[in-house]
Chimera marker file (.cmm) of the C-alpha trace (Angstrom):
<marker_set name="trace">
<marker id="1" x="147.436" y="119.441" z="87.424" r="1" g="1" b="0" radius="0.5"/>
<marker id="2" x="144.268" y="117.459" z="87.232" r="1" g="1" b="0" radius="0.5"/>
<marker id="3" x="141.397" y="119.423" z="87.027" r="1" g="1" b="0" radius="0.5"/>
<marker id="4" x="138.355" y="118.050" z="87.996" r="1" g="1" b="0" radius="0.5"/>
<marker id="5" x="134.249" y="119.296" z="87.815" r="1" g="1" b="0" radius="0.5"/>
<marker id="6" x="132.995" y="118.899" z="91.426" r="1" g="1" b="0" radius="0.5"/>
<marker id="7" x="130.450" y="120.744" z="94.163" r="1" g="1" b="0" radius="0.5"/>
<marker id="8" x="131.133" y="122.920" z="96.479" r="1" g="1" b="0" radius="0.5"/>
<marker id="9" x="128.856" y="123.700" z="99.058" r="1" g="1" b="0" radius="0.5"/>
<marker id="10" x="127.593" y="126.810" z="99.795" r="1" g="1" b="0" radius="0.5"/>
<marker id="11" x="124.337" y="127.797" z="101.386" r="1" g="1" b="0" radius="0.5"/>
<marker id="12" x="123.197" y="127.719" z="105.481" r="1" g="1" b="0" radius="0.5"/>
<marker id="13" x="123.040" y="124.966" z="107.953" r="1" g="1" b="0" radius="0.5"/>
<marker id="14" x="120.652" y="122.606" z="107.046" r="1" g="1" b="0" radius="0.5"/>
<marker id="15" x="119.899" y="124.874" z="103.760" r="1" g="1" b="0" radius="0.5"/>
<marker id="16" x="122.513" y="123.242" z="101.369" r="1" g="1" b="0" radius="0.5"/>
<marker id="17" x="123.173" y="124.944" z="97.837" r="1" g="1" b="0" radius="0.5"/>
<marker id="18" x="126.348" y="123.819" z="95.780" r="1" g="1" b="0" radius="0.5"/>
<marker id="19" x="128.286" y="125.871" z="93.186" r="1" g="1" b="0" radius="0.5"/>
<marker id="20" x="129.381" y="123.044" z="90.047" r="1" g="1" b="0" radius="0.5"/>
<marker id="21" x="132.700" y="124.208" z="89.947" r="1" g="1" b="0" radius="0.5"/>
<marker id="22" x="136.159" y="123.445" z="88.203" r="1" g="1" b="0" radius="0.5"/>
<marker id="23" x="138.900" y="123.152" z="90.282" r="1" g="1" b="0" radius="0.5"/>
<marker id="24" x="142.293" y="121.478" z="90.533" r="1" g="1" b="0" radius="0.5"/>
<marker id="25" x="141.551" y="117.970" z="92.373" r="1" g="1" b="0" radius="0.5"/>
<marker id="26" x="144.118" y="118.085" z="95.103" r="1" g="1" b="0" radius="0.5"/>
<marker id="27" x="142.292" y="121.145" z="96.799" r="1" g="1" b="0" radius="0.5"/>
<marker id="28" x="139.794" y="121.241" z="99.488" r="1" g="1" b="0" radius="0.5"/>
<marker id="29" x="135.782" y="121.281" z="98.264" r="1" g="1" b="0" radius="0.5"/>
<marker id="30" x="135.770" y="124.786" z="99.642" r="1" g="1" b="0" radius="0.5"/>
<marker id="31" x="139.030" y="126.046" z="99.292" r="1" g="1" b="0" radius="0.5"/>
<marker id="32" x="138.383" y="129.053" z="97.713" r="1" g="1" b="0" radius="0.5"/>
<marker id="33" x="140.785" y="127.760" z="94.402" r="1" g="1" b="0" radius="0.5"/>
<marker id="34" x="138.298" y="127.737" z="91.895" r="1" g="1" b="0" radius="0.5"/>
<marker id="35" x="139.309" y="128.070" z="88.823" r="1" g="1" b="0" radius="0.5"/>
<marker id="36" x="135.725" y="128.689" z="87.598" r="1" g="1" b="0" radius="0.5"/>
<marker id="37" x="131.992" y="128.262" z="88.501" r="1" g="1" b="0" radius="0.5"/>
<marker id="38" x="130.274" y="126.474" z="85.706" r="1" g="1" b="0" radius="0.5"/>
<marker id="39" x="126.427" y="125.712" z="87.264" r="1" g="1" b="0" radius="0.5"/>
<marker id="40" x="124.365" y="125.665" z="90.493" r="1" g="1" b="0" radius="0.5"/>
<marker id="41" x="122.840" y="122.694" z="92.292" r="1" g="1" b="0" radius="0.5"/>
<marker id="42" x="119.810" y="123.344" z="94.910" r="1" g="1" b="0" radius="0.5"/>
<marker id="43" x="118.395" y="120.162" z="96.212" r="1" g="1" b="0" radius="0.5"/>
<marker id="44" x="116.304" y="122.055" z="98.249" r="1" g="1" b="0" radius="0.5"/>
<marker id="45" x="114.416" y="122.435" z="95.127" r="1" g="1" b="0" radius="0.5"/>
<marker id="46" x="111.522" y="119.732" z="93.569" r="1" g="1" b="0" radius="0.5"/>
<marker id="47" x="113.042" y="117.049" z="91.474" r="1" g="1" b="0" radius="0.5"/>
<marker id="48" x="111.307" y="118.747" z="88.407" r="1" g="1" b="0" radius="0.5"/>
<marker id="49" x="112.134" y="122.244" z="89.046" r="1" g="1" b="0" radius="0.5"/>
<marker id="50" x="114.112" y="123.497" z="85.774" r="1" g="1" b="0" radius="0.5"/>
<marker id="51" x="116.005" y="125.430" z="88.473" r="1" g="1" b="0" radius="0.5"/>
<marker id="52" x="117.128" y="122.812" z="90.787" r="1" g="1" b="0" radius="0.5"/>
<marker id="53" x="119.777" y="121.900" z="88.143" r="1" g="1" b="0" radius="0.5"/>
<marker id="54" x="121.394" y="124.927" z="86.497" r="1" g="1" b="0" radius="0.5"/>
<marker id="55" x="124.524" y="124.311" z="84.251" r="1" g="1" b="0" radius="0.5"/>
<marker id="56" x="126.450" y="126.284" z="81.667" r="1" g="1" b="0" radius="0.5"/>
<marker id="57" x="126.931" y="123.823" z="78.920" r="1" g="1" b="0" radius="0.5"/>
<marker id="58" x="129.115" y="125.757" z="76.926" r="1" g="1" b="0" radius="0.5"/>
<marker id="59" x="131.607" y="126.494" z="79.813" r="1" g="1" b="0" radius="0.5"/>
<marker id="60" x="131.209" y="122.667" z="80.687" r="1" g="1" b="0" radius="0.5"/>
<marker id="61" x="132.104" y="121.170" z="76.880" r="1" g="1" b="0" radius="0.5"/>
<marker id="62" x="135.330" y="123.530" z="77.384" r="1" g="1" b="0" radius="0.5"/>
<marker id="63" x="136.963" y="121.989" z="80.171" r="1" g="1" b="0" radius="0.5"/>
<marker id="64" x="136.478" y="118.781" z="79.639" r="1" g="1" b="0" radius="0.5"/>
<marker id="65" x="137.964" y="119.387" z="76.016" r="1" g="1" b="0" radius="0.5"/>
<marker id="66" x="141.030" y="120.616" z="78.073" r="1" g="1" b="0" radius="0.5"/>
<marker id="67" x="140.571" y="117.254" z="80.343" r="1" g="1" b="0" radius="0.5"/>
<marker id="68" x="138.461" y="117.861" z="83.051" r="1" g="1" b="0" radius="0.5"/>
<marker id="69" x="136.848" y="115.060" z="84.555" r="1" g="1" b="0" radius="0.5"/>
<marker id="70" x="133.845" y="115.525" z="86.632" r="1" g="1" b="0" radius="0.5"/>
<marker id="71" x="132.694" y="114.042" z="89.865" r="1" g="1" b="0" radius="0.5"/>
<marker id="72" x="129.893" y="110.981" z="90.444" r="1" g="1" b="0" radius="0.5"/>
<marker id="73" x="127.046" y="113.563" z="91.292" r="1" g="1" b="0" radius="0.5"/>
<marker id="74" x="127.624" y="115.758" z="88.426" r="1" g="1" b="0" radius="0.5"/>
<marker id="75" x="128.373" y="113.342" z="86.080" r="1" g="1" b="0" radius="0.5"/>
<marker id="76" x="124.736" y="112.398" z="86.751" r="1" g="1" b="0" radius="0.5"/>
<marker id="77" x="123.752" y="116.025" z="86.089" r="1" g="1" b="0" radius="0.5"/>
<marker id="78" x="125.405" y="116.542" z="83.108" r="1" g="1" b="0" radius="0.5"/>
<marker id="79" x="123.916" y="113.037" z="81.454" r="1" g="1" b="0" radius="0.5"/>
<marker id="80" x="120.375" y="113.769" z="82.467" r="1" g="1" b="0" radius="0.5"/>
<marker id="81" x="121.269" y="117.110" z="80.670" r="1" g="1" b="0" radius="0.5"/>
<marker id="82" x="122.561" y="115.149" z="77.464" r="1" g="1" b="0" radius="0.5"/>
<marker id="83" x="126.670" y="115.739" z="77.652" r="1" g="1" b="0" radius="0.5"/>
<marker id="84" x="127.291" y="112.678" z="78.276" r="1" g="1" b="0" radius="0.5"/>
<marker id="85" x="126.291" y="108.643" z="78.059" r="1" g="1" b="0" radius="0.5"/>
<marker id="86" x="124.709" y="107.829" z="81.014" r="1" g="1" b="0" radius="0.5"/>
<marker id="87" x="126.688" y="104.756" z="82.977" r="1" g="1" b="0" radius="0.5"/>
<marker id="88" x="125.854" y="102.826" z="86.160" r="1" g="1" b="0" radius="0.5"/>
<marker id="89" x="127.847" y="105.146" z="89.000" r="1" g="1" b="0" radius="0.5"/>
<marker id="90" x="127.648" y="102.634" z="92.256" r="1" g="1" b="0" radius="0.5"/>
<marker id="91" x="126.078" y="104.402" z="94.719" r="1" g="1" b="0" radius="0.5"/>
<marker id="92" x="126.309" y="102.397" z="97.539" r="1" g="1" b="0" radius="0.5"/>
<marker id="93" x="128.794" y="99.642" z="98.974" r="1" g="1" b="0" radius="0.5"/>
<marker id="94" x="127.629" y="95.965" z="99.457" r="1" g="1" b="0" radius="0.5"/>
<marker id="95" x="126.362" y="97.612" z="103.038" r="1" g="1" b="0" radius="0.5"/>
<marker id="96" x="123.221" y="97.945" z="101.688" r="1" g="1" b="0" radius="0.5"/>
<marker id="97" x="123.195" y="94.230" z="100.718" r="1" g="1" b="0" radius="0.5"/>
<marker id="98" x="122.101" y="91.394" z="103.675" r="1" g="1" b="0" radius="0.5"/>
<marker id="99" x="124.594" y="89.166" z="105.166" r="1" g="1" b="0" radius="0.5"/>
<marker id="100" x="125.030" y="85.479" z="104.604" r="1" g="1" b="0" radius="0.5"/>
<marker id="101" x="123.711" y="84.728" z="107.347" r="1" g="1" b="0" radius="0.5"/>
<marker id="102" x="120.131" y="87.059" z="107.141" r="1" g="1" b="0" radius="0.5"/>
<marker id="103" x="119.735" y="85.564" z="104.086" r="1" g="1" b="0" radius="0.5"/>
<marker id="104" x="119.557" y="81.755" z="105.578" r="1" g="1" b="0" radius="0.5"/>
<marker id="105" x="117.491" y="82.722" z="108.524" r="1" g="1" b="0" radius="0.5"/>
<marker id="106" x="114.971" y="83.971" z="104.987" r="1" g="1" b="0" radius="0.5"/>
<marker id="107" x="115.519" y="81.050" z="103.224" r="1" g="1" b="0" radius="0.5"/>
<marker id="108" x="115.039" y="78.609" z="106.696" r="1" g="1" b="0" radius="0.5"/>
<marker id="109" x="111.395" y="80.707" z="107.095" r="1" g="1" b="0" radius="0.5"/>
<marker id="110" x="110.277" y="80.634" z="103.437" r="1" g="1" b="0" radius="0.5"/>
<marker id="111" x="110.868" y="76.503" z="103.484" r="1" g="1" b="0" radius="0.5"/>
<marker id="112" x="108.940" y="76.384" z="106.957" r="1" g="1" b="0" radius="0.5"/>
<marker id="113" x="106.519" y="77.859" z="106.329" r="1" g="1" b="0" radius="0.5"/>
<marker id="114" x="105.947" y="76.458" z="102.723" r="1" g="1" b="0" radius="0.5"/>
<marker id="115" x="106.502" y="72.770" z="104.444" r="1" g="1" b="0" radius="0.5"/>
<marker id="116" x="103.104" y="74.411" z="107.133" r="1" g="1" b="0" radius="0.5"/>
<marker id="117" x="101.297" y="74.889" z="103.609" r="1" g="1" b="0" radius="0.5"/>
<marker id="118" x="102.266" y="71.155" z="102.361" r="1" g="1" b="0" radius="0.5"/>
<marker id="119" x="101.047" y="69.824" z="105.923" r="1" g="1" b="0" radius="0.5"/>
<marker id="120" x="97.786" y="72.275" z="106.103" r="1" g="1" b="0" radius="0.5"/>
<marker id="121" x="96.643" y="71.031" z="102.281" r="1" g="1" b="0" radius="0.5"/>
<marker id="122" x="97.578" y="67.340" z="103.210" r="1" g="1" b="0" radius="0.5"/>
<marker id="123" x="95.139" y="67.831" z="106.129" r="1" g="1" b="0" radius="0.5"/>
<marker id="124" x="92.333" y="69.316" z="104.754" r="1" g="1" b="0" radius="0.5"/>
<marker id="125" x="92.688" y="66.765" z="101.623" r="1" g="1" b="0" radius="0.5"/>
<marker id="126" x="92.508" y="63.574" z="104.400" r="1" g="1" b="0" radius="0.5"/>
<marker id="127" x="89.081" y="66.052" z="105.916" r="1" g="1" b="0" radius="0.5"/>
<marker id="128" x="87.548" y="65.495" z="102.440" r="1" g="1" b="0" radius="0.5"/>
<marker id="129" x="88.219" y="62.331" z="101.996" r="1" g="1" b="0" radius="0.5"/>
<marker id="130" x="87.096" y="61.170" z="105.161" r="1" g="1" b="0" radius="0.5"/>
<marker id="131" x="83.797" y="63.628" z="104.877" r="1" g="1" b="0" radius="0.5"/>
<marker id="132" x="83.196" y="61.536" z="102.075" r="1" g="1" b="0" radius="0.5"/>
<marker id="133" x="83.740" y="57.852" z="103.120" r="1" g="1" b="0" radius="0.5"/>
<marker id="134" x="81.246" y="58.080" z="105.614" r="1" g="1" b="0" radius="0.5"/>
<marker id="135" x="78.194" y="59.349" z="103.653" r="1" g="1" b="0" radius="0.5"/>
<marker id="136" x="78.817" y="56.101" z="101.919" r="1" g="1" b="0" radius="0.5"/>
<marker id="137" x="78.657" y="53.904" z="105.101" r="1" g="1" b="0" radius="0.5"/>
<marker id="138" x="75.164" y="55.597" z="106.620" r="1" g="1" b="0" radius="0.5"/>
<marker id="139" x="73.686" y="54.884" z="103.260" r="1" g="1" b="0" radius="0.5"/>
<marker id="140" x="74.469" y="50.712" z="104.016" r="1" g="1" b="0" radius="0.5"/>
<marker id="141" x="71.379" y="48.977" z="105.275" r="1" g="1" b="0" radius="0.5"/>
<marker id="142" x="71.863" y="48.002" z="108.890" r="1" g="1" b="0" radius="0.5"/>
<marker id="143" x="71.027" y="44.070" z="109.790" r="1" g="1" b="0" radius="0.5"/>
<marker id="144" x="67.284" y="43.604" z="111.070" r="1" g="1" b="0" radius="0.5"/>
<marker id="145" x="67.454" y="43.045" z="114.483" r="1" g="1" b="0" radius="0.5"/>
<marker id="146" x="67.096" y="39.382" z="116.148" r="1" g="1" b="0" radius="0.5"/>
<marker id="147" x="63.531" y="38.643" z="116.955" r="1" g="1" b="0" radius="0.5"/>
<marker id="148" x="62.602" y="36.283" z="120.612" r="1" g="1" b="0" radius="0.5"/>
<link id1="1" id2="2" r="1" g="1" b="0" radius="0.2"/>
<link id1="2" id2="3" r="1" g="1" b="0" radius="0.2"/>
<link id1="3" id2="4" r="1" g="1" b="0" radius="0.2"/>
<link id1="4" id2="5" r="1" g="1" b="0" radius="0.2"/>
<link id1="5" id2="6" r="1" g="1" b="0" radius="0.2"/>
<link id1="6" id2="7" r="1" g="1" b="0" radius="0.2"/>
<link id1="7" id2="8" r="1" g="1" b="0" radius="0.2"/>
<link id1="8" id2="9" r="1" g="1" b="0" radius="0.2"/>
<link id1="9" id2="10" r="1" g="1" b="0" radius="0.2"/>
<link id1="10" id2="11" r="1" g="1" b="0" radius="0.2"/>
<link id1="11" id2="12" r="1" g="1" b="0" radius="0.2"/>
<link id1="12" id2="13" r="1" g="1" b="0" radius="0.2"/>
<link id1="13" id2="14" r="1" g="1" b="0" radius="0.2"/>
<link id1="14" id2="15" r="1" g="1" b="0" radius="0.2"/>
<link id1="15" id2="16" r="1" g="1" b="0" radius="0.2"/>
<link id1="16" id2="17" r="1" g="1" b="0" radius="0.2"/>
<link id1="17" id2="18" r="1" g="1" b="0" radius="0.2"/>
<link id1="18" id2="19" r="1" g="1" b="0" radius="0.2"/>
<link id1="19" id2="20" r="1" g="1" b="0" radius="0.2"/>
<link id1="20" id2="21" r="1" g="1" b="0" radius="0.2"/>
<link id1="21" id2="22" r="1" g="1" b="0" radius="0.2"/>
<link id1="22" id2="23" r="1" g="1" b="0" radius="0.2"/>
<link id1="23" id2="24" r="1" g="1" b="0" radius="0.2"/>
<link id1="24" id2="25" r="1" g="1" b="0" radius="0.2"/>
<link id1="25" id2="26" r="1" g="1" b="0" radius="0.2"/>
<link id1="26" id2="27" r="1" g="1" b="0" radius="0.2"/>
<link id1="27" id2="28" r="1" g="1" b="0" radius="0.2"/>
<link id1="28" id2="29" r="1" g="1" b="0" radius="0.2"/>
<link id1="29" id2="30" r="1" g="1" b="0" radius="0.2"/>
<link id1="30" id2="31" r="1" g="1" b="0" radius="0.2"/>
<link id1="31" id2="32" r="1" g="1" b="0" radius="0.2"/>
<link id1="32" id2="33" r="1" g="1" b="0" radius="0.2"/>
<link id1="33" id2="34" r="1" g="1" b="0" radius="0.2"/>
<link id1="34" id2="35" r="1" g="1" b="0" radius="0.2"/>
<link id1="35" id2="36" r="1" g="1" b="0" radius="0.2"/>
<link id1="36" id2="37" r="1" g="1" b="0" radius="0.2"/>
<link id1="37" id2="38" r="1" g="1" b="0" radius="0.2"/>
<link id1="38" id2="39" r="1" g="1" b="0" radius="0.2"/>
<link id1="39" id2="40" r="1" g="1" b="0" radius="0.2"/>
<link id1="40" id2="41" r="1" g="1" b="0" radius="0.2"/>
<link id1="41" id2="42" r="1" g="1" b="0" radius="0.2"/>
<link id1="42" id2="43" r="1" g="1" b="0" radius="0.2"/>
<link id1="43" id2="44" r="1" g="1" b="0" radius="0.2"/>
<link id1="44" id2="45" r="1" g="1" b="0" radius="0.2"/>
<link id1="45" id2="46" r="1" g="1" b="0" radius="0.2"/>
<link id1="46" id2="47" r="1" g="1" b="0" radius="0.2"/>
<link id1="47" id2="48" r="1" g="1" b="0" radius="0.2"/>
<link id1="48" id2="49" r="1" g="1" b="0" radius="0.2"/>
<link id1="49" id2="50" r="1" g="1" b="0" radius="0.2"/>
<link id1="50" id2="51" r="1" g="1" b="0" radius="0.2"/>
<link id1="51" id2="52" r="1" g="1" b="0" radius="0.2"/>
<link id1="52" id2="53" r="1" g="1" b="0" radius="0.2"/>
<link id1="53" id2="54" r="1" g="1" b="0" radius="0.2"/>
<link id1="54" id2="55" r="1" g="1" b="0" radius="0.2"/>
<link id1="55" id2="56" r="1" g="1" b="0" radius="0.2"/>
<link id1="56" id2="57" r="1" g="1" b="0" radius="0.2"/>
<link id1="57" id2="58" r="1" g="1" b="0" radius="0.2"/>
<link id1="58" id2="59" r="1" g="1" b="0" radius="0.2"/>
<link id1="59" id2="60" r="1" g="1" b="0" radius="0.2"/>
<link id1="60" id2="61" r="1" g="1" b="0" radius="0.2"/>
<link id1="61" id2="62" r="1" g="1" b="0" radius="0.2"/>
<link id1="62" id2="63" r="1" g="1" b="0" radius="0.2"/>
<link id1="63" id2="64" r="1" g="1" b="0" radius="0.2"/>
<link id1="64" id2="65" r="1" g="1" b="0" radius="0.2"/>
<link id1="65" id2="66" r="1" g="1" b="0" radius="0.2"/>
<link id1="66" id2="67" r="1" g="1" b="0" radius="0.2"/>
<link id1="67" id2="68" r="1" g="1" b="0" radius="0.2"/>
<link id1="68" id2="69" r="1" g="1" b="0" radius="0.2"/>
<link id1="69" id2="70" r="1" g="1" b="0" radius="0.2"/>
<link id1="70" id2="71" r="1" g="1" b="0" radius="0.2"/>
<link id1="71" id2="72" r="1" g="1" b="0" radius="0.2"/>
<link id1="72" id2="73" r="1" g="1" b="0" radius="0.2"/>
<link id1="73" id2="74" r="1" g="1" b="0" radius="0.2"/>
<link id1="74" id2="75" r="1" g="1" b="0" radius="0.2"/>
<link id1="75" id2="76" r="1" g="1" b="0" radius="0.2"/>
<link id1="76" id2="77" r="1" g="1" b="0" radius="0.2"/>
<link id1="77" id2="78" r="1" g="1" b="0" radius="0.2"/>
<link id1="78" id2="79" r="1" g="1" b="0" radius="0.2"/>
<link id1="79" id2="80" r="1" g="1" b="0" radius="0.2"/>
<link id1="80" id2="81" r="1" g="1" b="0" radius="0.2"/>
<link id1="81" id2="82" r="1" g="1" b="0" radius="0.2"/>
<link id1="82" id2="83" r="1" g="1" b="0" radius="0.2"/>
<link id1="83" id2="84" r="1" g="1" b="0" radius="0.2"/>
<link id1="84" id2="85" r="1" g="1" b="0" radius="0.2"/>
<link id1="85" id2="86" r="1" g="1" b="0" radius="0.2"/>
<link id1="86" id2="87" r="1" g="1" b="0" radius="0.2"/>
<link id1="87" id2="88" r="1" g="1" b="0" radius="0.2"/>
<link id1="88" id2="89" r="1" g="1" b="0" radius="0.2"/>
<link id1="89" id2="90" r="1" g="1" b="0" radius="0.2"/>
<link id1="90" id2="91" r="1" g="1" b="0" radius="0.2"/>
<link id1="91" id2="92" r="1" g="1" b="0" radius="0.2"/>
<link id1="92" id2="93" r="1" g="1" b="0" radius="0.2"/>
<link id1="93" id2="94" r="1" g="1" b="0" radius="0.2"/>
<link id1="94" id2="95" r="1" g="1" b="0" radius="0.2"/>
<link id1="95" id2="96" r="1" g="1" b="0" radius="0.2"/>
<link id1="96" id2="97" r="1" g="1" b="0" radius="0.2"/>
<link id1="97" id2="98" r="1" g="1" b="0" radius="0.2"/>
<link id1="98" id2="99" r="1" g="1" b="0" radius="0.2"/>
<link id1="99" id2="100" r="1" g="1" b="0" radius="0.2"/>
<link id1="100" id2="101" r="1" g="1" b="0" radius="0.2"/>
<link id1="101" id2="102" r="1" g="1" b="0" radius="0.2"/>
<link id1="102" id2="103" r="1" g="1" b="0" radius="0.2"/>
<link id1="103" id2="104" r="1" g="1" b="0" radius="0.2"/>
<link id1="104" id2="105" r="1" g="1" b="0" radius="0.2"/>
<link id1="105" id2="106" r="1" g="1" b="0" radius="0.2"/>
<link id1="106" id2="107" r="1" g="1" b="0" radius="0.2"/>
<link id1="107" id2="108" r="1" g="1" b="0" radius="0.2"/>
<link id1="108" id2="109" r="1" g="1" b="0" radius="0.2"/>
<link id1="109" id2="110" r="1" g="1" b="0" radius="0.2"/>
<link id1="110" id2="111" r="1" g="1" b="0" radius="0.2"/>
<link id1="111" id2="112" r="1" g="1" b="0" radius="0.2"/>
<link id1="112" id2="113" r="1" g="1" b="0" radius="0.2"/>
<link id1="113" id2="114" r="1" g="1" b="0" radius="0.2"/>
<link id1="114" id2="115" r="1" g="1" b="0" radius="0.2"/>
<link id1="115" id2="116" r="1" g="1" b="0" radius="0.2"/>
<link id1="116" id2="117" r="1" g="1" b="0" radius="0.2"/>
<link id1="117" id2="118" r="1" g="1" b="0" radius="0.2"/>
<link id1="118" id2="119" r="1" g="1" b="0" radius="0.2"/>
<link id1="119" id2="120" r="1" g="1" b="0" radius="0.2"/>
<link id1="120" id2="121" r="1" g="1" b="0" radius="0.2"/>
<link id1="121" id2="122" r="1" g="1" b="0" radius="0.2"/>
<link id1="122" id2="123" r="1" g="1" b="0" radius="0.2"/>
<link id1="123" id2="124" r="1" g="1" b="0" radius="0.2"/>
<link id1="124" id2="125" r="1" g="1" b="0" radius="0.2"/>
<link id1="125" id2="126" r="1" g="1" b="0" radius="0.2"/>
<link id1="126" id2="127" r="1" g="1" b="0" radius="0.2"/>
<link id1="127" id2="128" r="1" g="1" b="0" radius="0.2"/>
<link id1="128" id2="129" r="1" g="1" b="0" radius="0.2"/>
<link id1="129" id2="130" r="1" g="1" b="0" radius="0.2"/>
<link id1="130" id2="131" r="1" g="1" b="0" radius="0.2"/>
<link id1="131" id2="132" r="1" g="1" b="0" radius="0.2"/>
<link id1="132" id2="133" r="1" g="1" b="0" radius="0.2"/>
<link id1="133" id2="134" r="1" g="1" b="0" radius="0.2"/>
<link id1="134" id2="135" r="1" g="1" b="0" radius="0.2"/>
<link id1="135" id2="136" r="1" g="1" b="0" radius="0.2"/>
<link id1="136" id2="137" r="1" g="1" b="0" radius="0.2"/>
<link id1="137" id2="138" r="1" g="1" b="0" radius="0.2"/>
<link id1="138" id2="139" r="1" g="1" b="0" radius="0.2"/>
<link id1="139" id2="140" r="1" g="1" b="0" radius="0.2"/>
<link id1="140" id2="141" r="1" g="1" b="0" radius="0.2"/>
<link id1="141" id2="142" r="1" g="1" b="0" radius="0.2"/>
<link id1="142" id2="143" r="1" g="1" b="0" radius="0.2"/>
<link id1="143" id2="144" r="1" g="1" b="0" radius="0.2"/>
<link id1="144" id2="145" r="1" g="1" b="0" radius="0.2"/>
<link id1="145" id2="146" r="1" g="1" b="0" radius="0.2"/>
<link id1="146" id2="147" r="1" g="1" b="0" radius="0.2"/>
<link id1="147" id2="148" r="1" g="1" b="0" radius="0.2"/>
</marker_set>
């Protein structure tokens, strides 16, 4: 029997509240085959509440002597409460993360528009320049004019 440390959920619609419980992993979250309840979870609660988060260490440190391994969420709870080293738990699948092909059509608009920038500076550099070669012809002294 493999005992694991998991939720189950409790509470109304749209009001969730979980039990932490122990239970044998093969049975359903709410089966009703706890072996026992060992905290309470309500995220209905502020992230700083002291009571969002309620766990009987003691309880806790005792069935996972005997082997009990607990789930992704409460493994969270119980390092934020100390038990154990905290670890990277993946949270999401590469879902989350933008395809190949998003990722050119970025790329393709970051080097157009940098290639705009090169062509805008380039522009405004041949403007000065060409503001300034003038000023230097107007000062020139223009040929007197043929006299009859």
């Amino acid at each position: 029997m493999a005992t694991v440390i998991r939720l189950a959920r409790y509470g109304a619609k749209k009001r969730p509240y979980y039990h932490i419980v122990v239970t044998d992993s093969r049975n359903a979250r709410n089966s009703g085959n706890i072996l026992d309840v060992v905290g309470k979870y309500d995220p209905m609660l502020a992230r700083d509440n002291d009571k969002r988060v309620i766990l009987k260490i003691d309880e806790i440190k005792a069935w996972m002597a005997k082997g009990a391994k607990p789930s992704d969420r409460v493994y969270r709870f119980l390092a934020n409460a100390g038990l154990v080293a905290k670890r990277v738990v993946p949270t999401q699948t590469k879902k989350n993360l933008q395809s190949e092909k998003t990722l050119q059509k970025i790329k393709d608009k970051a080097d157009k528009l940098a290639k705009i920038a090169e062509e805008k500076a380039a522009a405004e550099a041949a403007a000065k320049a060409a503001a300034e070669t003038p000023a230097a012809e107007e000062t020139a002294p223009e040929a007197p004019a043929e006299a009859q």
